[in-house]
N, C-alpha and C positions, 0 to 999 in steps of 0.2 A: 504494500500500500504506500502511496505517495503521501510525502510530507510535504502540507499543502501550508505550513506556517511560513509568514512573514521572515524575511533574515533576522529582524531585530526580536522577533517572537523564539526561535529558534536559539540566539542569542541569551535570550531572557532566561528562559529553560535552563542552557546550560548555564547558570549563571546561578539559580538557583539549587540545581545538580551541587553544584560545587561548594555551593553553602552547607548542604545536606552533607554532604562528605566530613567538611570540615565541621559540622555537629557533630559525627560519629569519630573522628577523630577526638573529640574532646570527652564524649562518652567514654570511649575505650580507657582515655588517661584516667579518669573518675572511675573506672570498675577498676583499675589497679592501684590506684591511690589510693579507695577506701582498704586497701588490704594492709597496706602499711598502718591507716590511721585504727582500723579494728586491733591489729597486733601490740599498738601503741595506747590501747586503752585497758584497763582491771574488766575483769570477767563479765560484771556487774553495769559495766556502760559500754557496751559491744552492740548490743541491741538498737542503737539508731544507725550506729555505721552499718551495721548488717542488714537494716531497713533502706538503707540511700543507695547499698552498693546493689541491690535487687532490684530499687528503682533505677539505675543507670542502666544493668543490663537488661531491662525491659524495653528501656530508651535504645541503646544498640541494639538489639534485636530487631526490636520496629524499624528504625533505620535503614537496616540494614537487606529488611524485608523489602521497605520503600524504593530503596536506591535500586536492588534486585528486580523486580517488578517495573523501574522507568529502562531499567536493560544498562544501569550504569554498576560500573566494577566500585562496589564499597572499601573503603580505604578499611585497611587492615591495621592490626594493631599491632605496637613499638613491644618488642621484646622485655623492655624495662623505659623507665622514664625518670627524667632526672628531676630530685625534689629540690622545692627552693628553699629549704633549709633542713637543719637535722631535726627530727622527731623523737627524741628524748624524753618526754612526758606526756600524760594525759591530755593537758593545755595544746602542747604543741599540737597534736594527733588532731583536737577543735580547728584549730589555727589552721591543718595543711586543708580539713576537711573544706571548712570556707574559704579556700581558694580553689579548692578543687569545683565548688560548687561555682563559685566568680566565674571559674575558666567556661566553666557551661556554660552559663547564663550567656558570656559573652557569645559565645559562637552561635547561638540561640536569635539573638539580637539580629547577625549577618544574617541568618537565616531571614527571619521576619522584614530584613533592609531588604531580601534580595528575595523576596517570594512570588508567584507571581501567579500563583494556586491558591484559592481559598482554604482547602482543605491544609493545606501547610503552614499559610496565616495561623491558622487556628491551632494546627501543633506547635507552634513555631509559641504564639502566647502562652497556652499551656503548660509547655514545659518554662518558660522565665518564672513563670509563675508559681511552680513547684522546687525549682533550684535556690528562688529566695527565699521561698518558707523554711527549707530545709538549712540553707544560709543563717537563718537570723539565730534559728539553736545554736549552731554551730559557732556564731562568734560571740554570741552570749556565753556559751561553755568558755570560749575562748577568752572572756574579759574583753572585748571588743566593743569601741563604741565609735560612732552609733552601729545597732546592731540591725539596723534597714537600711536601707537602699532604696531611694527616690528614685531612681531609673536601674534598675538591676541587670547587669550586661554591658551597662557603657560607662568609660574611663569618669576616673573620678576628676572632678573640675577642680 
């Protein structure tokens, strides 16, 4: 069957393909982050890292379902990943988890800049909307202030 879209339609797509990608790239980083920050936490507070890193790989999955299904090759995941600081305590373990969530959010944001499907809008919201709930525990835990985020995914001003 002929692709009967616009160049600039055609464009678009991959444009938001690419967004899609680069969410699942940042997924992948968050299902292996949380395994650091579970291992970094007492027996007794593992249960929400264990809850967010089930939430991400449900997020890859889906993704990964999506991306499969438009006929594009899903970015695979980094053998390891390098952390932006040492994870040493409980705290830190908060600390990595609310950047690991930031990192989402962010690529989340691209997504929703660069969407151009309604059905992907609406994931695209969705998920910002679930990585800063999960965010604002997480730097609460962390002694983090403020523990919201007025635009969640875009740089801090």
């Amino acid at each position: 069957m002929a692709d009967d879209r616009s160049p600039e339609a055609a464009r678009d797509a991959a444009d938001e393909d690419t967004a899609l990608n680069e969410a699942l790239a940042a997924e992948h980083a968050a299902v292996w982050g949380y395994g650091v920050v579970g291992a970094a936490l007492p027996p007794e507070g593992r249960g929400e890292a264990v809850a967010a890193e089930g939430a991400h790989r449900d997020a890859r999955d889906g993704l990964v379902a999506l991306l499969g299904g438009r006929g594009v090759d899903p970015v695979d995941a980094e053998g390891g990943y390098e952390l932006p600081f040492p994870v040493l305590s409980p705290v830190d373990a908060a600390a990595l988890a609310a950047v690991l969530e930031d990192g989402v959010a962010a690529a989340w944001v691209r997504v929703l800049d660069r969407a151009v499907e309604q059905p992907v809008r609406v994931l695209a919201v969705a998920m910002l909307g679930t990585t800063e709930v999960r965010a604002v525990g997480w730097r609460a835990a962390a002694g983090q202030s403020p523990v919201t985020r007025a635009f969640p995914g875009l740089p801090e001003q």
